[in-house]
C-alpha positions in Angstrom: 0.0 0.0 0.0 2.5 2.5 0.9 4.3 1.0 -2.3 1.5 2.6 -4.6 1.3 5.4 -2.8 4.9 6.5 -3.0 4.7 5.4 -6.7 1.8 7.8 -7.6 3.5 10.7 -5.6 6.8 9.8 -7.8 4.6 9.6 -10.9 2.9 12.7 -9.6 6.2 15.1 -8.9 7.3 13.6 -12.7 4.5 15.3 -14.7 5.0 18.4 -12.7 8.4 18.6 -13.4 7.3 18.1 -17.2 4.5 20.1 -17.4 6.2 23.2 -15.5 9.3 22.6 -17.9 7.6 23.3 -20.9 8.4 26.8 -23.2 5.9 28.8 -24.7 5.2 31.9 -26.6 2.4 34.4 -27.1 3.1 37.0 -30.0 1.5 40.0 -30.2 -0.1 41.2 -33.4 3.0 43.1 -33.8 5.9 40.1 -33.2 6.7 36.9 -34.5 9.0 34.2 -33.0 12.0 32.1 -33.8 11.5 28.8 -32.2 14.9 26.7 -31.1 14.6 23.2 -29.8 17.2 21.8 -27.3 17.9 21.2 -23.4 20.7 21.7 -21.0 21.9 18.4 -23.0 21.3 18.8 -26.5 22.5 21.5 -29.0 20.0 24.2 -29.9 18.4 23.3 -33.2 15.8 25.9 -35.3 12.4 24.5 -35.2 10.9 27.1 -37.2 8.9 30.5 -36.7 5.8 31.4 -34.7 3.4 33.7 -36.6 1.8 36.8 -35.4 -0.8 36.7 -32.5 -0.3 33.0 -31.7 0.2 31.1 -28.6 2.6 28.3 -29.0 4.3 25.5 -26.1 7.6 23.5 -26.8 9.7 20.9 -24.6 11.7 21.8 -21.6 14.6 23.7 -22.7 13.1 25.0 -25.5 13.8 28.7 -26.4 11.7 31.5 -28.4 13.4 34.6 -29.5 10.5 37.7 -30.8 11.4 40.1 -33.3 9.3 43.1 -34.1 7.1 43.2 -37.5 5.6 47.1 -37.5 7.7 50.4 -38.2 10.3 51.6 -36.3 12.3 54.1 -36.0 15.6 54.7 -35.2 16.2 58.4 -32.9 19.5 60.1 -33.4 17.6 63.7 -32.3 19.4 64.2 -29.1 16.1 64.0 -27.2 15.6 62.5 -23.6 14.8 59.1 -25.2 16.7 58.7 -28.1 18.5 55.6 -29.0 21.7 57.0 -30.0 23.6 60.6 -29.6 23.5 63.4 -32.3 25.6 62.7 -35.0 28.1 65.6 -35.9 29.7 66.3 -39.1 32.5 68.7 -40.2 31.6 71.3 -42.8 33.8 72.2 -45.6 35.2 75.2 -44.1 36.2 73.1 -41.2 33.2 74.1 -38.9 31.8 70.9 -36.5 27.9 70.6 -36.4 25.4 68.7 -35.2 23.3 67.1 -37.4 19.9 65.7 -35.7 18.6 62.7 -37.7 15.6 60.1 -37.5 15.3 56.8 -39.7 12.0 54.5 -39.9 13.0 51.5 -41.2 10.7 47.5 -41.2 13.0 44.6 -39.9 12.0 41.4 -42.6 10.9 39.0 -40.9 10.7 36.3 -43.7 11.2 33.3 -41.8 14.4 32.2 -43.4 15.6 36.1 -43.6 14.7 36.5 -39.7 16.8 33.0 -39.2 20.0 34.3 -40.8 19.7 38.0 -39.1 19.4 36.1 -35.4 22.1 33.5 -36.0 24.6 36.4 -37.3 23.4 39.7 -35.5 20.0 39.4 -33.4 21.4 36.6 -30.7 25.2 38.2 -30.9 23.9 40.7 -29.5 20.3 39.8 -28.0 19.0 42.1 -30.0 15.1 40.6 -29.8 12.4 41.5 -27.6 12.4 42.0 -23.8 8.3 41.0 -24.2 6.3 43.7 -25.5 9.2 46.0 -25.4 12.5 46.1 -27.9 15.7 45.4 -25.4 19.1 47.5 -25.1 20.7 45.2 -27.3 18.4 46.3 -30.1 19.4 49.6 -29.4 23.2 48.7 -29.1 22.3 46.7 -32.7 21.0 50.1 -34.2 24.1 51.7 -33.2 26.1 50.1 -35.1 24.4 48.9 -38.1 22.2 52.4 -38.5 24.0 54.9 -36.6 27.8 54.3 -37.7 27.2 54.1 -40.9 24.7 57.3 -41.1 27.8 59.2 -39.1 30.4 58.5 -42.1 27.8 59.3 -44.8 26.8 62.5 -43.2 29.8 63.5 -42.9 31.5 63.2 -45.9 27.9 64.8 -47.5 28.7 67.8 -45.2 31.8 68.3 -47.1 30.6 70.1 -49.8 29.1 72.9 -48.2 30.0 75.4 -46.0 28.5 75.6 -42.2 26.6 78.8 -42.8 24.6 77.1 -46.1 24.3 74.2 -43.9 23.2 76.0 -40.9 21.0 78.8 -42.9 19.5 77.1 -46.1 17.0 74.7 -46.7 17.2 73.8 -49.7 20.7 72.2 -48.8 19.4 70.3 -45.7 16.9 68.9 -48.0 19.8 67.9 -50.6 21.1 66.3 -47.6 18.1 64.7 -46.8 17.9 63.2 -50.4 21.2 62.5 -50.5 20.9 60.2 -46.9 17.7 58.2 -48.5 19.2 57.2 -51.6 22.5 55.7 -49.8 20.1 54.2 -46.7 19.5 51.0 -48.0 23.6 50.2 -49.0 25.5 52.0 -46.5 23.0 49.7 -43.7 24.0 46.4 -46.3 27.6 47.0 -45.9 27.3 47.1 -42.1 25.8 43.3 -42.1 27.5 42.0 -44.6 25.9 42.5 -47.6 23.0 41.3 -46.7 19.6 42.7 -46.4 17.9 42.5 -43.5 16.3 45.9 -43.0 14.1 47.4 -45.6 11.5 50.5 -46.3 14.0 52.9 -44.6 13.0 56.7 -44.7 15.9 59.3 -43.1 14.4 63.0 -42.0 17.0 65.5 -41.6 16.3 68.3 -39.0 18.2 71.6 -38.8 22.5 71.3 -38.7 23.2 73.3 -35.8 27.1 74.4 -35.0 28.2 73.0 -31.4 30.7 75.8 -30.8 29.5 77.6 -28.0 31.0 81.5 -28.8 29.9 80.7 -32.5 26.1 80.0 -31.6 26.0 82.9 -29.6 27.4 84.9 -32.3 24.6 83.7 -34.4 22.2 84.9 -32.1 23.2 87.7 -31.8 23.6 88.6 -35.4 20.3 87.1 -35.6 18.6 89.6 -32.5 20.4 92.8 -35.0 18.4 91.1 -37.9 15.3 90.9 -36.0 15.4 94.7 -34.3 16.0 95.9 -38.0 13.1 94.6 -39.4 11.3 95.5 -36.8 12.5 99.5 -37.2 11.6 99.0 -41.2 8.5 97.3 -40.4 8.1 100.3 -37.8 9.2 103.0 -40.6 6.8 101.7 -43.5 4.2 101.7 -40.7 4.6 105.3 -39.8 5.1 106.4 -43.4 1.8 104.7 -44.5 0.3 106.2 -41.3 1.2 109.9 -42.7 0.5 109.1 -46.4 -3.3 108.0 -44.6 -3.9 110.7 -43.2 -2.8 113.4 -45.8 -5.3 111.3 -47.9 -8.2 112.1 -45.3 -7.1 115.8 -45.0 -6.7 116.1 -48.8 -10.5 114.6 -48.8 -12.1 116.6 -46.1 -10.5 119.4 -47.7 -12.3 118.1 -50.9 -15.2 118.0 -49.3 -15.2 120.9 -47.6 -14.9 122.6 -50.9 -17.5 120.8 -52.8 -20.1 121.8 -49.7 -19.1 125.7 -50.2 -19.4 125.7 -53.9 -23.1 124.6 -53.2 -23.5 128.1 -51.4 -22.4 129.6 -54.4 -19.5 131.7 -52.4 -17.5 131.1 -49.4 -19.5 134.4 -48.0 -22.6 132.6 -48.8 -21.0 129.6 -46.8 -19.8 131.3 -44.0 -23.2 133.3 -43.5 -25.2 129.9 -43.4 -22.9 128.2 -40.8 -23.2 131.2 -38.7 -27.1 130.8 -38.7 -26.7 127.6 -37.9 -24.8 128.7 -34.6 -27.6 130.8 -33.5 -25.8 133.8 -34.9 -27.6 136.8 -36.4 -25.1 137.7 -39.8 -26.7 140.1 -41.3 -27.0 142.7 -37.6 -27.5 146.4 -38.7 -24.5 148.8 -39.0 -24.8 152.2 -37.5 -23.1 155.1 -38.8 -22.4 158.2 -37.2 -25.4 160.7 -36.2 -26.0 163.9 -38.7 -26.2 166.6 -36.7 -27.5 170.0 -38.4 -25.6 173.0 -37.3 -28.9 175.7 -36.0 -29.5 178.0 -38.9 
């Protein structure tokens, strides 16, 4: 009896073990999974991918390794949560800038494709998903296959121009721009070896900005004598159109003024009216001096 008993509770503590040692996976709409069979005893071996939104068990020791499927976007801005620092260039008159960039970009996840990029990059430097969220060794991945290549091209783009067309035209940053796009998809290539792991990439440029301190505040300044200029010449065509207004309204009263006396015929005639109109008696008797006969 105590046999049996000691048998189930064996049998019992077995399937625990088993059931508690499975794997599994649940991807999200947005995620799909590499699969890799193997225990603490076996080599790993790839057992194929997981689609989107699926829940899927393996064997104890089994591993799953997500991957993102949607945009994303690689910050080089400078902002609180970027994923890597400003890049800076040198200009061709030998002034440093800073160059804030973004790049949206898809990872493929063909399963083969997504196979090669973990075996070669993703797991080198566990560059797959921390659950819903992408890890630090995605970021440290986008360092160095986006961001070191972006940092030589930018550069050597920023060659050709000098800092204050850099700095003050947009028409250049937009060549730049251009420029960054058409290269994207190659410069990323050479990074991973030729191969193509990345695609739909899209590079916006933001302003170049020059990181010398006494040369930034130069530029302010130059640009606070721009701005109090056009304010006095805003100010100046203001006052003159001011003037020329109301000359205008004198020169039309006066017009008017002389179009209302022509109507009395004579500016007597005028004046005479409007001083009836006051109350005032114009036409008041003048007396002359008294006659005075001399007694005959």
């Amino acid at each position: 009896m105590n046999f049996k008993k000691g048998l189930v509770a064996a049998f019992g503590a077995i399937l625990l073990l088993t059931v508690t040692g499975c794997s599994s996976v649940s991807t999200a709409s947005d995620q799909v999974a590499l699969h890799y069979e193997g225990g603490a005893v076996s080599s790993k071996k790839f057992a194929g991918c997981v689609p989107a939104s699926k829940k899927d068990y393996a064997g104890p020791g089994d591993t799953f390794y997500s991957y993102p499927t949607n945009q994303r976007i690689f910050d080089a801005t400078g902002g609180e949560d970027s994923d890597g620092n400003v890049i800076t260039v040198v200009s061709k008159d030998n002034v440093e800038l800073a160059v804030p960039i973004s790049v949206n970009f898809t990872l493929k996840t063909d399963c083969e494709i997504l196979r090669e990029f973990h075996q070669t990059i993703g797991n080198r430097y566990q560059a797959y998903m921390d659950g819903d969220k992408t890890s630090e060794g995605w970021n440290k991945m986008l360092r160095l296959v986006i961001q070191q290549p972006l940092d030589t091209t930018l550069d050597r783009i920023a060659q050709n121009y000098n800092w204050r067309d850099l700095y003050n035209k947009p028409e250049v940053k937009t060549a730049i721009e251009k420029q960054v796009n058409e290269q994207l998809s190659a410069i990323v290539s050479r990074q991973t070896n030729g191969k193509e792991f990345f695609d739909n990439f899209s590079a916006l440029v933001q302003k170049p900005t020059p990181t010398n301190q006494a040369l930034k505040d130069n530029i302010a300044a130059e640009q606070n004598n721009v701005a109090s200029a056009q304010a006095a010449e805003a100010k100046a065509r203001a006052d003159k159109a001011a003037a020329e207004a109301q000359v205008a309204v004198a020169r039309a009263q006066a017009e008017s003024r002389k179009a209302e006396i022509a109507g009395y015929g004579t500016a007597e005639e005028y004046n005479k009216a409007k001083a009836i109109e006051k109350g005032l008696n114009p036409y008041q008797p003048s007396y002359g001096q008294a006659i005075v006969e001399a007694p005959k």
